[in-house]
C-alpha positions in Angstrom: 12.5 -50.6 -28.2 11.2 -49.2 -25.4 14.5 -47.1 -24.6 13.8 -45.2 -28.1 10.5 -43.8 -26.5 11.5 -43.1 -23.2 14.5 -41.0 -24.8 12.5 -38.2 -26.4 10.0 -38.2 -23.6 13.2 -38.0 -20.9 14.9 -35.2 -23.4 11.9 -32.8 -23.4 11.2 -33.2 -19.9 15.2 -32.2 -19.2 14.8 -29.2 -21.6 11.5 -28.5 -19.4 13.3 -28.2 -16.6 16.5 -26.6 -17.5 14.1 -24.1 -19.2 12.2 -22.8 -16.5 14.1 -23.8 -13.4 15.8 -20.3 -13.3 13.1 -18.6 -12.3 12.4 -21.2 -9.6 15.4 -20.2 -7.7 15.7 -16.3 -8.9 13.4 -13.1 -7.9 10.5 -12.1 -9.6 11.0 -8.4 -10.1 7.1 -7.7 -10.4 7.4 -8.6 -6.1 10.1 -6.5 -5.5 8.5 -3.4 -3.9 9.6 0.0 -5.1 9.0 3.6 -5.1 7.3 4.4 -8.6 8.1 8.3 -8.8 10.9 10.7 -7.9 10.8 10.5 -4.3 10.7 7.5 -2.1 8.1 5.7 0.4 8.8 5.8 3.5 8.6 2.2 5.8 6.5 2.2 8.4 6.9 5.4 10.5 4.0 4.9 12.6 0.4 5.4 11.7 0.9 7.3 8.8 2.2 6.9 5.3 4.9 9.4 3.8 4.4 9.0 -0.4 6.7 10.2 -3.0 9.2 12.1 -0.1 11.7 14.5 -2.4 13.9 17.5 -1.9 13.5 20.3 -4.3 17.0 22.2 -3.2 17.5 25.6 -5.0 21.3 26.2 -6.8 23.1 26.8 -3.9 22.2 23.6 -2.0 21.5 26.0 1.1 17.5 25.4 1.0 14.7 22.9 -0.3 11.2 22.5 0.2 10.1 19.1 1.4 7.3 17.6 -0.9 5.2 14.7 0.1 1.7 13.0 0.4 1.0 12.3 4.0 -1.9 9.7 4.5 -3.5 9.4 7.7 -6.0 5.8 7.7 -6.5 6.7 11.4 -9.9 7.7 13.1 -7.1 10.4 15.0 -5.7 13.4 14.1 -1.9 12.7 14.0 1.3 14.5 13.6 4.7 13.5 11.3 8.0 14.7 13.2 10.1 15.1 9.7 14.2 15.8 11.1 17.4 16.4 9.3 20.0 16.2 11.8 18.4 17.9 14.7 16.4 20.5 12.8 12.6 18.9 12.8 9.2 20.4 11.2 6.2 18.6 12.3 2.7 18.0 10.2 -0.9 18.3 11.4 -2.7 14.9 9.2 -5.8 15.3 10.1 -8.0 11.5 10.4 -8.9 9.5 7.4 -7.2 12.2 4.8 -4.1 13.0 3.0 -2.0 15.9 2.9 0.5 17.0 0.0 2.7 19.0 1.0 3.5 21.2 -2.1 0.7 20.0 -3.9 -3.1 20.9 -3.5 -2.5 24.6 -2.0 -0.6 23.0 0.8 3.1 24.9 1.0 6.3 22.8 1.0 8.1 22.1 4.2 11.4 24.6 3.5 14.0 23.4 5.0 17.5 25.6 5.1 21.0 25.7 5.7 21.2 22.2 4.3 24.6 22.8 2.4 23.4 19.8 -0.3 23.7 19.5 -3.9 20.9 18.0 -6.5 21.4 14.4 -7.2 22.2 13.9 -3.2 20.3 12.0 -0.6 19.3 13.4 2.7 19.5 11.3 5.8 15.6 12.0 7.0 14.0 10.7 9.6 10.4 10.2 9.9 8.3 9.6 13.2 4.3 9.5 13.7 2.3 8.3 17.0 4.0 5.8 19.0 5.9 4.7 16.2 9.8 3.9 16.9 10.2 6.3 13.2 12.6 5.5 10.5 15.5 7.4 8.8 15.5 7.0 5.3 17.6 8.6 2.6 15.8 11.3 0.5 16.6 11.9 -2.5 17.6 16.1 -3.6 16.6 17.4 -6.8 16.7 20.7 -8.7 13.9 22.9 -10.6 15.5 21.8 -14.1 12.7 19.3 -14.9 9.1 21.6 -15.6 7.1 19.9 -13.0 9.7 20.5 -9.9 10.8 24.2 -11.3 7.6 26.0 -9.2 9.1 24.1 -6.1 12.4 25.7 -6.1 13.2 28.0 -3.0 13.0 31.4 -4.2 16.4 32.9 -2.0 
């Protein structure tokens, strides 16, 4: 007699269990961090924070304004070394503000001779104070959606 209510009790605690124990052993997606936008975030590069990094390239691939938000946290003025294969642009961030480069009245970085196509990632890499820097792929996009088509190198 007692086997017949240990059975229902033993069966729901099985389904219990076979239920929810995927998610005990696979990723929750909401942890998983990600850039939210076009661009990317860029790791750790040093004291400052590169948001949103893209390529606006114009048809020929040849050029493409850099846009990004730079923050600087720092109570010092610090510069971002942006390089693509030897050619390097650096930014003035001054402390505890955030430039946008592209955005705000601040110009793009333009960058030329790139011989890239939209839909391309650009090997970038990014260094700030003593930071080691990263190189992170950037993505390349074109002026076809409304928002990017003021951003396109006028040749």
């Amino acid at each position: 007699m007692n086997t017949r209510r240990l059975a229902p009790v033993a069966l729901a605690a099985a389904l219990l269990l076979g239920m929810t124990g995927c998610s005990m052993i696979s990723p929750q997606a909401t942890t998983i961090p990600y850039s939210p936008a076009d661009g990317v975030n860029v790791p750790a590069s040093g004291p400052l924070k590169v948001r949103n990094a893209l390529f606006v390239a114009d048809a020929s691939g040849e050029n493409a304004n850099f846009l990004a938000a730079i923050v600087n946290d720092t109570d010092n003025d610090q510069k971002l070394r942006v390089g693509i294969d030897g050619a390097g642009k650096i930014v003035a961030v001054p402390a505890h503000s955030t430039v946008s480069l592209g955005f705000d009245g601040a110009e793009p970085l333009l960058f030329t001779q790139l011989g890239t196509q939209a839909g391309a990632d650009l090997d970038v890499t990014f260094q700030s104070g003593d930071g080691e820097g990263v190189k992170i792929a950037v993505p390349v996009l074109d002026g076809k959606l409304d928002y990017l088509a003021d951003f396109v190198p006028s040749n």
